[in-house]
C-alpha distance (Angstrom), angle and dihedral (degrees) to the residues before:
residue distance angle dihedral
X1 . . .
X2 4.10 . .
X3 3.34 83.5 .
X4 4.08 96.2 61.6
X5 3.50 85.3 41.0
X6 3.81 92.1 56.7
X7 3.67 88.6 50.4
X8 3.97 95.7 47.2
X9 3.62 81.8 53.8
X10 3.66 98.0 52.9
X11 3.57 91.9 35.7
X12 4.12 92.2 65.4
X13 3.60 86.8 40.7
X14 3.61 94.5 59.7
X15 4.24 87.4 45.3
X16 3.46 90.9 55.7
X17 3.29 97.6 54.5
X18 4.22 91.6 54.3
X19 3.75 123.8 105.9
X20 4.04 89.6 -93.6
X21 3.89 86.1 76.6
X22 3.42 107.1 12.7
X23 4.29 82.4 63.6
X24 4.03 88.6 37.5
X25 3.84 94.8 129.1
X26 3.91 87.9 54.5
X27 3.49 95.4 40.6
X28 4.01 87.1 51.3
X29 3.75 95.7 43.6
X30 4.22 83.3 51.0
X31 3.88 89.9 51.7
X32 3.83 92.4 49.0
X33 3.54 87.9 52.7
X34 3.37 101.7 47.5
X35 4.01 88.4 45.0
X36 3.71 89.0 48.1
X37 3.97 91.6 47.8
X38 3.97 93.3 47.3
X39 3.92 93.7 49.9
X40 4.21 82.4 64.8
X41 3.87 93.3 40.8
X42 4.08 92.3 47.2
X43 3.79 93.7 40.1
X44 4.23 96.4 111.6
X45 3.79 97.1 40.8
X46 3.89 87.4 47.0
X47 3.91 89.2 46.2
X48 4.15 85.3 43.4
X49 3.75 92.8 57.3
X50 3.82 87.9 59.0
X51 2.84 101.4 48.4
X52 4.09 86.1 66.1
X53 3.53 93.2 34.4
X54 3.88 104.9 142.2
X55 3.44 108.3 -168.1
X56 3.99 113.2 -35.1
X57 3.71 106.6 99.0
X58 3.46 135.5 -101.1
X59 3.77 99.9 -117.8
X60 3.76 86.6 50.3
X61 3.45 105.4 48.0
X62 3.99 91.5 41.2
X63 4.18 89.7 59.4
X64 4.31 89.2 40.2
X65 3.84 87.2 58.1
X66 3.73 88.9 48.2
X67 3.32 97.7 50.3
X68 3.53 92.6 44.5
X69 4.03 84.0 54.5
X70 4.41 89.6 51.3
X71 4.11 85.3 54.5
X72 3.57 99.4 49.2
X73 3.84 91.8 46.9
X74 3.82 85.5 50.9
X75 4.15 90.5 58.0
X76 3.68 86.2 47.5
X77 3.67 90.4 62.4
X78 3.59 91.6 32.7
X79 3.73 97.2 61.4
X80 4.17 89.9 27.2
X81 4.22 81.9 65.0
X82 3.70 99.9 40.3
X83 3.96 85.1 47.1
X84 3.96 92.8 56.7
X85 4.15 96.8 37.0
X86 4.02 84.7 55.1
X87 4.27 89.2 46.3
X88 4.22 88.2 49.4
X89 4.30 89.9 38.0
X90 3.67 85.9 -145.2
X91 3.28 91.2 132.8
X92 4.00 136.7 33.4
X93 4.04 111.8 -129.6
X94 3.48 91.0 -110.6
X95 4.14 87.0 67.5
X96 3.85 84.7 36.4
X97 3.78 92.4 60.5
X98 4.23 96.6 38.0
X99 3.88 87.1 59.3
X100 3.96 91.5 62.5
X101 3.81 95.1 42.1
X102 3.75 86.5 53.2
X103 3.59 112.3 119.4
X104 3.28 93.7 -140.2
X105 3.76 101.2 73.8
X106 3.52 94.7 52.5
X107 3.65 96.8 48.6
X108 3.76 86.1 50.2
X109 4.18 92.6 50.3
X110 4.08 82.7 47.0
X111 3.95 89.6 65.8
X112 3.42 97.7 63.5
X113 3.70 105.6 22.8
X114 3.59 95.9 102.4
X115 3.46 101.7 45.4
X116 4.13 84.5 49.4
X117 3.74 87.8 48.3
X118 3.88 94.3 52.3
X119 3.83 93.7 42.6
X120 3.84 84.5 55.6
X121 3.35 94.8 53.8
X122 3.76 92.0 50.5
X123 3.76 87.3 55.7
X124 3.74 93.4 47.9
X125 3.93 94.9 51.7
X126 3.73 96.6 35.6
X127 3.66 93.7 51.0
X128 3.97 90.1 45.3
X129 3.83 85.9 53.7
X130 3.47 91.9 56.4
X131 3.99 92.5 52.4
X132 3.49 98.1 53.9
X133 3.89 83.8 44.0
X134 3.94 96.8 58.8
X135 4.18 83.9 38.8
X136 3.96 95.0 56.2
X137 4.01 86.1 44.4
X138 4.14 92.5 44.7
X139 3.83 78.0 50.7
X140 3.49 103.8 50.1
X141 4.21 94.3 40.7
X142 3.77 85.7 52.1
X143 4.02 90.2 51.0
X144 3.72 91.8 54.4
X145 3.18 88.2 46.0
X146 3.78 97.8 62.3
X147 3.94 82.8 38.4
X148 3.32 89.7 63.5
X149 3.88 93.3 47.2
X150 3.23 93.3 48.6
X151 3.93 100.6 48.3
X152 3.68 85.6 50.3
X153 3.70 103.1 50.7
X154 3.73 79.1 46.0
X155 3.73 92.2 51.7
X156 3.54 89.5 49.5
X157 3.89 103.6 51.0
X158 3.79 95.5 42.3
X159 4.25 75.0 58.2
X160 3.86 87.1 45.2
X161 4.35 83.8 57.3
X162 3.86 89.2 50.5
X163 3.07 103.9 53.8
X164 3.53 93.7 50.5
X165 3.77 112.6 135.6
X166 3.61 85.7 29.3
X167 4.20 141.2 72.1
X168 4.16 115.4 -11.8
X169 3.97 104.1 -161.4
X170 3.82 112.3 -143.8
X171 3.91 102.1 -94.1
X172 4.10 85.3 -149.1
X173 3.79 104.2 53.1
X174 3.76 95.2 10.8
X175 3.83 80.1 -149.8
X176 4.44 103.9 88.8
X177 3.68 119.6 58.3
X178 3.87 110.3 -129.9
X179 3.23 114.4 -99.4
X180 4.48 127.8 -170.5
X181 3.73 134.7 -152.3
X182 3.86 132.3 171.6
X183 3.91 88.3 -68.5
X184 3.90 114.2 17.5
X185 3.52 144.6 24.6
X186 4.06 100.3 -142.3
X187 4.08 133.6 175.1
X188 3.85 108.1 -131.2
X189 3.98 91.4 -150.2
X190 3.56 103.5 51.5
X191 3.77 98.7 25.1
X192 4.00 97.8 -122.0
X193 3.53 121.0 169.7
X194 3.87 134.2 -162.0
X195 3.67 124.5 175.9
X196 3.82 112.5 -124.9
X197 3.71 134.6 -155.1
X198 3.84 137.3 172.6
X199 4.46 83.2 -83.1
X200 3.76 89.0 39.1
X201 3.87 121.0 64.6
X202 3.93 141.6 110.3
X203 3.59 100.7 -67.1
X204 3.85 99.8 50.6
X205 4.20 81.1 47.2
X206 3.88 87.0 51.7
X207 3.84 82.9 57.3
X208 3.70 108.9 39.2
X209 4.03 80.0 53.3
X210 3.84 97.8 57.6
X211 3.86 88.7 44.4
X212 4.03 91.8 49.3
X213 3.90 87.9 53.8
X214 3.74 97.0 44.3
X215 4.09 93.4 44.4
X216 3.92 87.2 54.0
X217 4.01 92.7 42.2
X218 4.11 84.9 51.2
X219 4.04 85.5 61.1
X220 3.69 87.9 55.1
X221 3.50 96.6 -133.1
X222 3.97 107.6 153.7
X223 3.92 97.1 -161.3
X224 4.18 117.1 96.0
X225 3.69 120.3 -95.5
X226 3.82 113.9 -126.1
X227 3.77 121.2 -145.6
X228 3.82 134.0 -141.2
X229 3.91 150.5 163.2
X230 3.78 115.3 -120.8
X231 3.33 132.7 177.2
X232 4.18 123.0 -142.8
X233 3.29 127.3 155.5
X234 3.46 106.2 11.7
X235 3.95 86.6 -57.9
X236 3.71 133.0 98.3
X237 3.48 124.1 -140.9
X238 3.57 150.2 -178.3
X239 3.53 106.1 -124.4
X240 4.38 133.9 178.3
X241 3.65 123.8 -141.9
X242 3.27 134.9 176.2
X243 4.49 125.6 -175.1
X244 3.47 97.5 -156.2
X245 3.86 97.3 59.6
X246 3.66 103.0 16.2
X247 3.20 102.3 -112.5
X248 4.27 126.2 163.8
X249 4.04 105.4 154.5
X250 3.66 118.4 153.8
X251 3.67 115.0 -113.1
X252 3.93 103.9 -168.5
């Protein structure tokens, strides 16, 4: 019996004198890393379990999940060191799995597990931080965005209301100014054509425009309407339309 013991003895002294702890400040700066490097890669499923947290807290769960992460990167090297002491067959399995049942790695993983844990957790809420950061400023660019839509199609139908009496640009080609005879009101450039009548003529056109443009503004949709000339039914029409909010109204 002493004499197993003696050899148990000299057995984990020989272990601890292998590349495992000899190399334990590299192997713990690798860990570190690797923890550090998972928090960033796990970040959404950690932030999707708690979201449907029930009733364990926050705090709790957060430093669980980390902990979880510090174990798993543990079996990595684990099996990673078994792996490359079966390719070199310096050691039999048997040695392979005494060296991670020693005590001493453990104990040595203990020292610095809390300081890893809380560094982690920096990462974790810093890095959130800076998420809802670049979301809040996405946000606020995309509201001045639509601001700036929005004052300009402003901008340009309080000019649509003072020019009335005056020039109505071609809503198609935006290039010919509408012009009216007996039966049509036409655009040279772009060769549109709208019958006219005695109801019909550039200044109820001039209206039914402004109104197309402020219905589609009251659906807040910020992309630009398009315009065309259909015909269905047997009757041609000018009609708006617009992809972003579905929109396919006639105009005249």
């Amino acid at each position: 019996m002493a004499g197993k013991e003696e050899e148990r003895v000299q057995i984990r002294a020989s272990l601890k004198a292998q590349s495992c702890f000899n190399n334990y400040p590299k192997w713990k700066e690798k860990l570190r890393e690797n923890c550090y490097t998972r928090v960033r890669e796990d970040r959404s499923r950690l932030l999707w379990k708690l979201r449907f947290a029930n009733n364990q807290p926050h705090k709790d769960l957060v430093k669980s999940s980390l902990e979880d992460i510090v174990s798993d990167e543990i079996q990595k090297f684990k099996h990673s060191y078994q792996s490359e002491t079966f390719d070199n067959s310096k050691f039999s399995l048997t040695l392979d799995d005494a060296i991670w049942q020693y005590d001493g790695l453990h104990e040595a993983y203990q020292g610095d597990c809390e300081e890893m844990l809380l560094e982690m957790q920096r990462i974790f809420y810093e890095d959130l931080r800076m998420e809802e950061t670049k979301e809040q400023v996405s946000n606020e660019t995309w509201e001045d965005e639509e601001d700036e839509y929005l004052a300009r199609a402003v901008y340009e139908h309080m000019n649509l209301n003072e020019k009335a009496g005056k020039e109505v640009w071609c809503p198609i080609c935006k290039q010919g100014e509408l012009k009216e005879d007996c039966h049509h009101i036409y655009c040279s450039p772009c060769g549109l054509r709208l019958n006219r009548d005695d109801e019909v003529n550039l200044e109820v056109l001039r209206n039914r425009l402004d109104e197309a443009h402020s219905d589609h503004l009251d659906q807040g949709c910020r992309l630009k309407p398009k315009f065309c000339v259909e015909t269905r039914f047997d009757l041609t029409a000018l009609y708006i339309t617009c992809q972003g909010c579905s929109m396919f109204e006639v105009v005249m």
